[in-house]
N, C-alpha and C positions, 0 to 999 in steps of 0.2 A: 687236510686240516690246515688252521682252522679260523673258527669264527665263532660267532653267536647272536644271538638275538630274540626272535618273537619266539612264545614254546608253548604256553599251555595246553590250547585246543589240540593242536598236534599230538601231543605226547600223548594226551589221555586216550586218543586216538589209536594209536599203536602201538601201547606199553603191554599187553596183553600178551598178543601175536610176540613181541620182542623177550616175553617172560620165557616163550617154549622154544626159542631158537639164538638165544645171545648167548648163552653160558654154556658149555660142555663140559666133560666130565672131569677129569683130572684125581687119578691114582684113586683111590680104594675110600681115600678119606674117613679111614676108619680110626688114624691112630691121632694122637693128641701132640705128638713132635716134639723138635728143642723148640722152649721160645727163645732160647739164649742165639739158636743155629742162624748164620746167616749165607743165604743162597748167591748164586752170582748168574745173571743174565745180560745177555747180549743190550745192546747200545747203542749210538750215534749222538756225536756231539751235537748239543743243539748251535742251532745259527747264531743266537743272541743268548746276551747275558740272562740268567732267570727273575729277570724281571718281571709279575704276572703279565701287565701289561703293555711288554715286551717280546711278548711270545705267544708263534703261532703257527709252529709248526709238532711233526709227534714227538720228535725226541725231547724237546725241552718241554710239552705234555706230561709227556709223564711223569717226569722229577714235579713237576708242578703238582700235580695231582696227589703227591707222596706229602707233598712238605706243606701244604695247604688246607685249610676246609674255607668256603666262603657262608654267605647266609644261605643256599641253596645246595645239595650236592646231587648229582645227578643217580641213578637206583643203578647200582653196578649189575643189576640183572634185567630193568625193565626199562632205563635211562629214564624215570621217570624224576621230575624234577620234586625233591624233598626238601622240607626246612634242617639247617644245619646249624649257623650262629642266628637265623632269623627264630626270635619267640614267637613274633606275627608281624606281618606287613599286611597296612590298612589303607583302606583309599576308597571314597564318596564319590567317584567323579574319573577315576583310570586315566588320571592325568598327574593328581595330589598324592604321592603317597607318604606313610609314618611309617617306618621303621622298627621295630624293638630289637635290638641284640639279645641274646642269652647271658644273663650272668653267669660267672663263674669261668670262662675261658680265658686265656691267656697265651701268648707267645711261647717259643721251647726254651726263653732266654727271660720268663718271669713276668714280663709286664703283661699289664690286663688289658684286654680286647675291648675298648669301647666305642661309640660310635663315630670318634672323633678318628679310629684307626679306618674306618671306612673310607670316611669322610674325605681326610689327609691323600690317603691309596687313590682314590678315582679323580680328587683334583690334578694330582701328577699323573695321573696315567692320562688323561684330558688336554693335557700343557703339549703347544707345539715347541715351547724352548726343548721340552723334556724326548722328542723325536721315538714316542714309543709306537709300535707297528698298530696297536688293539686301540689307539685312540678313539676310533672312528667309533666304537662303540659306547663311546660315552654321547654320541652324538643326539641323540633325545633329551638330553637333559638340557634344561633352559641354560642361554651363558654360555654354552660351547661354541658359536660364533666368535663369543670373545677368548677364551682362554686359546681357539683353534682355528681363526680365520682363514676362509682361502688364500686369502692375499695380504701379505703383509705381515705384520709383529703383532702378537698376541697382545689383545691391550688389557688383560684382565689375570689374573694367577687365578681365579679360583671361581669355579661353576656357581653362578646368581642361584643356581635350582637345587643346592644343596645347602644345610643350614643343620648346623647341631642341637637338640634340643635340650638333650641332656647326656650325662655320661652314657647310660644307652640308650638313646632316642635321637634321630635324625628322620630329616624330612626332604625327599624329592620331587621336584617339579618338574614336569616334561614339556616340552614345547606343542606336543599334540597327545591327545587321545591313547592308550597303550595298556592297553587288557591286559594282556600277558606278561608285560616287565617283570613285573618277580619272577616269573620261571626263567628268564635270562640269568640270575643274579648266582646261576653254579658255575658260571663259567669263571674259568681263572681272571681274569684281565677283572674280576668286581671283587677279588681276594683284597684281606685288609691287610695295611703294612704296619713293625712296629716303629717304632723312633729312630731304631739304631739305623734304619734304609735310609731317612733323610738328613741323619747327625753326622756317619759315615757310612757314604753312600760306595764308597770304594770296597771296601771292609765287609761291607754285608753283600755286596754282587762275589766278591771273592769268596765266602761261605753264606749264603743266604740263612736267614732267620724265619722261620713258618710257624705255624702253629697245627700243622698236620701230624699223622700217626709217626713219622719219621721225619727225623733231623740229620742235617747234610756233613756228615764226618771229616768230608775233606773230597777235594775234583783236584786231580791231573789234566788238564785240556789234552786230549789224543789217546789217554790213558786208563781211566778210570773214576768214576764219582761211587764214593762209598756212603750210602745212609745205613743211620743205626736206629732200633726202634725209642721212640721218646717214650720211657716208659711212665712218666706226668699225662700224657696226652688223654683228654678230659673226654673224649667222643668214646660214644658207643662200637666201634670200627678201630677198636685197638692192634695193632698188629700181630699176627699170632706166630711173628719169626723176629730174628733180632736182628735184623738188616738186609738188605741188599747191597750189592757191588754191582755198581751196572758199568760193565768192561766195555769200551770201546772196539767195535772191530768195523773195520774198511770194504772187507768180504763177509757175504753172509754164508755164503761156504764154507770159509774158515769157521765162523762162529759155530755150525753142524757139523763139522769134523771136531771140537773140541767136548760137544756133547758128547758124542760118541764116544769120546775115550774120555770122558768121565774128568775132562777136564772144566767143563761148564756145568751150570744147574739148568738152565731156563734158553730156548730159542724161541722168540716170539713172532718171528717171522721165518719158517721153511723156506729156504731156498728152491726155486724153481730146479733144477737140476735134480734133487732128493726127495721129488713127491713120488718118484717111480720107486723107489727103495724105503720111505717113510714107516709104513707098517710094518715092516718086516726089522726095521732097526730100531723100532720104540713101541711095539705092540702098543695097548693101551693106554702108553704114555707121550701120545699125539692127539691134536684136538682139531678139529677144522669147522668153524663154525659161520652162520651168514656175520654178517656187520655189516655197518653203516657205512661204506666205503664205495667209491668209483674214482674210475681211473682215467683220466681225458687226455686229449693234447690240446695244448693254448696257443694263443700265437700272441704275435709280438704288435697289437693294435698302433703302436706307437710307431713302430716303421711303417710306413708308405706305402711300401712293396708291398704290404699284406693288408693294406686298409685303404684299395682303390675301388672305384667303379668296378662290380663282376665278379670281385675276390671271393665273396659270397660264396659263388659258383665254383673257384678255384677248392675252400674249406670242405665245402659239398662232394667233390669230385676225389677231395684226398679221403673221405670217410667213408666213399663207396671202393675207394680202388684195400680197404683191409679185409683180410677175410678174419673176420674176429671170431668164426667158429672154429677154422683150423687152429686158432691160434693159442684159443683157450683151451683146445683139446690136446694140440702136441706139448707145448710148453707149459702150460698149468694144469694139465693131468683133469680137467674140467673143475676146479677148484674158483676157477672165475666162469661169469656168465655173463655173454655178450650183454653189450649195454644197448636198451633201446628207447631210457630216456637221459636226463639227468641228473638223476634223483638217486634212489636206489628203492629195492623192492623191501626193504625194513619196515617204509614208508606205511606199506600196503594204500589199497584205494582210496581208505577214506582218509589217510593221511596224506594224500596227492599223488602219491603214485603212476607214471602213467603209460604202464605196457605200452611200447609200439609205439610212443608220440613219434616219435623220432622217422618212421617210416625206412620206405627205401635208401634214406640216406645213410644206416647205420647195417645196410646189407650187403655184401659183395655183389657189386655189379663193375668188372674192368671195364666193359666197352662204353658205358652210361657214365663214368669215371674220365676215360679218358678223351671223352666226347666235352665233359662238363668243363674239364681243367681249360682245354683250348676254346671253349667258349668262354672262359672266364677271363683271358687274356695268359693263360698260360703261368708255369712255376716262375715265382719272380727269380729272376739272372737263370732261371731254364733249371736250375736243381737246387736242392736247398738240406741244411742240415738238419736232425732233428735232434736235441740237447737232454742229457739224463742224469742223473748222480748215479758214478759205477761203484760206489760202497755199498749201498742196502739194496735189498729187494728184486733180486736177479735183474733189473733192468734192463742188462745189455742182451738178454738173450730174449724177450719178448720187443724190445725195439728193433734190433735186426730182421726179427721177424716179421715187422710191422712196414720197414723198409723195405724188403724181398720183395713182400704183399702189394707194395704203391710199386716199387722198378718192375716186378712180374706184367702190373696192369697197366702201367706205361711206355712199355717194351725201352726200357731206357733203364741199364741195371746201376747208374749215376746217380738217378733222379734224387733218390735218398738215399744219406748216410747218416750213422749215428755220430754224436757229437759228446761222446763222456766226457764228464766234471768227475776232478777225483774224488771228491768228499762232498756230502750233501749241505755242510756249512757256506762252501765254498759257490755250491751250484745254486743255492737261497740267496747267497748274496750279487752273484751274478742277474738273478732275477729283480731283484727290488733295484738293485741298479740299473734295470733296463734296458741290458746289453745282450738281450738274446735277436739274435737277426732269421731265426725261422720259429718252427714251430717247438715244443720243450714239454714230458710229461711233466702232466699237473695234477697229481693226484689228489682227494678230498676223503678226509674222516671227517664224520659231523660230531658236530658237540651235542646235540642231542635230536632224538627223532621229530624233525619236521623239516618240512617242504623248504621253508624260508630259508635256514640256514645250509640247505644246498645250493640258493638262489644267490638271494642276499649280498654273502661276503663275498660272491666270485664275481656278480656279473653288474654289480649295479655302479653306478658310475665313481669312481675312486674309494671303493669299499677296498679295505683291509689288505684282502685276498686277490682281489683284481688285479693279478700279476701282470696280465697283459691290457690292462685300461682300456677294456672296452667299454663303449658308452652308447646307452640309447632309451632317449626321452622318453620311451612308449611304455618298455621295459619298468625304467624309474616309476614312472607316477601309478605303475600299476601294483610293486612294490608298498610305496605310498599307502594306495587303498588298503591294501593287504591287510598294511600293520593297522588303520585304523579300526578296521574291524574287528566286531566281538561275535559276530556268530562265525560258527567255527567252519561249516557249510560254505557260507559266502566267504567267507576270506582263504580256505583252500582253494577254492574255485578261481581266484583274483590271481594268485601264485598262479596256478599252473595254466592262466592264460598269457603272465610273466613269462614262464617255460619256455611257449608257444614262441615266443618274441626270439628266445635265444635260438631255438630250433629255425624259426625261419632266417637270421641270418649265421646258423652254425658257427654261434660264438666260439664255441669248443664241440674237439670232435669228443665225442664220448668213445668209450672202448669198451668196458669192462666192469662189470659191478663185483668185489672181489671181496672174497670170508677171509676171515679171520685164521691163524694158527698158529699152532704151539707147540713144542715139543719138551721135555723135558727129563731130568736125571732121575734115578728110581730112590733120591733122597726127597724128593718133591711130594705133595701129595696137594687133596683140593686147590688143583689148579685150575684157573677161569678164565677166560677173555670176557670184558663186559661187552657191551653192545656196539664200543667204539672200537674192537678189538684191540685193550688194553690190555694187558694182564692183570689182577685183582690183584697185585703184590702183599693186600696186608693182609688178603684170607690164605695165605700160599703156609703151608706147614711144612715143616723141614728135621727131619729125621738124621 
């Protein structure tokens, strides 16, 4: 995670297939619960302040998703993109669009939602003074040159392409062509803000102000953030529990040893270690479902050493020296499945999908591996690290693995080592800073089922997500066509000849397309992962 952008054709595409495999079961869901009861789930700080568009990774995700609704929300069973504060959004020409907000909504702090909170929300998130991560995706709207120029000081505060027309009515302008825009408009970074974000802007990042089913009770950074249900909250999606506590924990071991003793409600991520014991410690109250997730390694385009003549060959030689079927079999219990595009299979065919692009390069082959590396000119300085966050996600136990896999097929047990970040705060900031000197997991949730936004935010030139700045022309302008396209045919088609481009020079290796899980206390009942492997926290009932 994450990103956003083109969605319609896609989604219609694959909402279907995502209705019968995104949700799993979750307790008996037969009993009606306290709504007063508030459950407590595992955690990670997020990297930045809850800024929407500020954030873009999962842990600050999901507070976002709790304390927000935008004009679109994405179908927590089918990810299919739904109107939310939008009445209707109108457009002659999928370049003009008009607006309408819903009346009747409001902040958790009183004011009314009008289009002017839109409007206000995406100039700031657009502003280079304002340094938010999600700007880029203001980048279609006319005027984003100025308020976000490559070079130099922003000579404008406010998007030419955006224009109020009335308390709820506004109008956007794009600089090309763009069928699908409304369905981008569920992603966070296009949430409205109220007054109190830019009158005190201190004051409201210390407790943020939403207008989602839940309001932010109070965050300890390292500790805990407590939301409680906003029982005002005007959406059909009211929450049917009185809060979460979402605990911070550093190990996700620890956070499954506290279920277990009935000290936690919710684990949303099983630790690798306890899938061999899972069923037998939580019977029917474990989930493991597909999602929209893959797991890659990136490198560091911006160092030299790994963006020379043949490197190419080097990236190709490290993705044949893994054996990613032992790896998903010993250490994820087969709960992941080698990757052999960069998509994932949620996508299915006619959302891009595409079995096998990847070829032999995403197969265990050592001798073709170690053959490829020294034609490539060899590991730059001869070994190299590989960079993880050791709080969430077993990490250290499938990168060592991933290690052994390249030192086994390099007869050099040096070659690679793992390089733990203790907090994932701390490993995201390490990234955007630029300071990684080998390769570093780079895992991807999508914001919603299409091809694009597995592409898009990771590989095209200074997008978002482009943690490691790679860049290439071919790529971009094909991109480009992508999004100006309105059949849905030819514009899947356009992406996954994008793909092609990453695959021929093995932008990232791919690893692993990985489900979704959950575990939970037998206080829990209708528990969900949606399709981004979220938890549903407002459908969760608590006894």
């Amino acid at each position: 995670m994450r990103g956003a952008t083109h969605a319609r054709w896609a989604v219609c595409a694959v909402a279907a297939a995502l209705a019968a495999t995104a949700c799993g079961g979750g307790g008996d869901g037969g009993g009606s619960g306290d709504a007063g009861a508030v459950l407590s789930a595992s955690w990670g700080d997020p990297q930045n302040p809850l800024e929407p568009s500020n954030t873009n990774e999962v842990q600050g995700g999901k507070v976002l998703d709790m304390i927000f609704r935008g004009l679109k929300r994405y179908d927590p069973e089918t990810g299919e993109a739904q109107d939310m504060l939008a009445e209707k959004i109108e457009t002659s020409d999928s370049q003009n669009f008009t607006i309408t907000v819903k009346d009747g909504w409001t902040f958790s702090n009183g004011e009314k939602i009008t289009a002017k909170s839109f409007v206000d929300a995406w100039n700031y998130g657009a502003g280079l003074r304002n340094n938010q991560r999600n700007a880029y995706f203001f980048g279609y709207i006319e005027g984003y040159d100025k308020v976000h120029p490559e070079e130099g000081e922003q000579s404008a505060d406010t998007l030419s392409g955006l224009k109020v027309v009335d308390g709820r009515t506004f109008t956007v302008k794009l600089t090309q062509k763009f069928s699908t825009f409304p369905d981008t408009l569920g992603y966070a970074a296009f949430a409205p803000l109220p007054r109190a974000f830019f009158e005190d802007h201190a004051a409201w990042v210390a407790k943020p102000v939403g207008n989602g089913p839940y309001l932010v009770d109070s965050y300890a950074k390292g500790s805990q953030m407590s939301l409680r249900r906003w029982d005002d909250y005007p959406g059909d999606d009211k929450a049917q529990n009185g809060g979460v506590d979402l605990r911070v924990y550093t190990d996700n071991n620890t956070a499954y040893t506290d279920l277990i003793a009935g000290n936690l409600d919710l684990v949303d991520d099983v630790p690798a270690a306890q899938l061999k014991n899972v069923r037998n410690d939580l019977g029917d109250r474990y989930l493991n479902t597909p999602a929209g997730i893959i797991q890659t390694l990136a490198f560091p385009f911006y160092d030299e050493a790994w963006n020379t003549s043949g490197s190419e060959k080097v990236r190709k030689g490290l993705s044949m020296a893994i054996d990613r079927d032992q790896i998903t079999k010993t250490i994820f219990a087969r709960t992941r499945t080698p990757a052999t595009d960069w998509t994932s299979p949620v996508l299915g065919k006619d959302g891009g999908h595409q079995a096998g692009l990847c070829g032999d390069a995403c197969e265990y082959h050592p001798d073709e591996a170690k053959k490829l590396i020294q034609e490539g000119g060899g590991l730059p300085g001869g070994r190299f690290t590989l960079t993880y966050n050791a709080d969430t996600g077993s990490h250290k136990d499938w990168i060592d693995a991933v290690c052994n896999s390249i030192n086994n097929a390099l007869d050099d047990e040096r070659a690679c080592t793992g390089n733990p970040v203790g907090t994932f705060a701390d490993f995201r900031n390490q990234i955007t800073q630029q300071k990684m000197s080998g390769p570093f997991r780079a895992g991807w949730q999508m914001d919603y089922p299409l091809i694009q936004n597995f592409l898009q935010p990771l590989y095209y030139t200074d997008a978002s997500s482009n943690d490691g700045k790679w860049s290439d022309k071919q790529f971009d302008d094909l991109v480009d066509r992508a999004n100006r396209e309105t059949d849905n045919a030819k514009a899947v088609g356009l992406f996954q000849q994008a793909e092609g481009v990453v695959r021929d020079n093995m932008a990232a290796i791919p690893l692993w397309y990985q489900n979704g899980s959950a575990g939970w206390s037998d206080r829990l009942s209708d528990v969900k992962l949606n399709p981004f492997s979220v938890p549903v926290y407002d459908q969760i009932k608590v006894s």
